[in-house]
N, C-alpha and C positions, 0 to 999 in steps of 0.2 A: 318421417317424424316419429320418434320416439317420446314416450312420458320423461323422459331423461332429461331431455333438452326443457320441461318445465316444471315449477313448483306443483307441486301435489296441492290440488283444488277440489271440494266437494259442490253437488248443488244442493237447494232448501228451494221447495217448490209445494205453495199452497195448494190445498185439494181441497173443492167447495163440493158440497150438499148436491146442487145446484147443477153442476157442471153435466155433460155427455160425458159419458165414461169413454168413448171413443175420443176426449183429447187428452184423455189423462193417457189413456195406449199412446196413442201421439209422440207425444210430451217424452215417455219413458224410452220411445224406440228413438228418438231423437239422440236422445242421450246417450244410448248402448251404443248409436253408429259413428260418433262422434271421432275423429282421429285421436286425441287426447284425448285417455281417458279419466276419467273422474275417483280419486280418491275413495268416497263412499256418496248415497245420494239420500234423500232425507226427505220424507212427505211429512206436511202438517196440514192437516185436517181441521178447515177454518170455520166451523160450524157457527152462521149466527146465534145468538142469544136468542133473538126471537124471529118468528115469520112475520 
């Protein structure tokens, strides 16, 4: 399988305060191993307002 064979797709994947950083590595090696690859990928960083 080539990227050929699909539309160019990104992800957008929220990053909590909160979270183990071991699933944000996770998360991103998921993505790197993926067959199709990904266009560009995008973290936002969903900081509550308040604790």
């Amino acid at each position: 399988m080539s990227n050929d064979e699909f539309p160019a797709f990104s992800v957008l994947m929220s990053v909590y305060k909160k979270e183990k950083p071991a699933f944000l590595d996770k998360a991103l090696e998921s993505i790197e191993d993926q067959t199709v690859k990904t266009k560009s990928n995008c973290g936002c960083c969903g900081w509550p307002h308040r604790e």
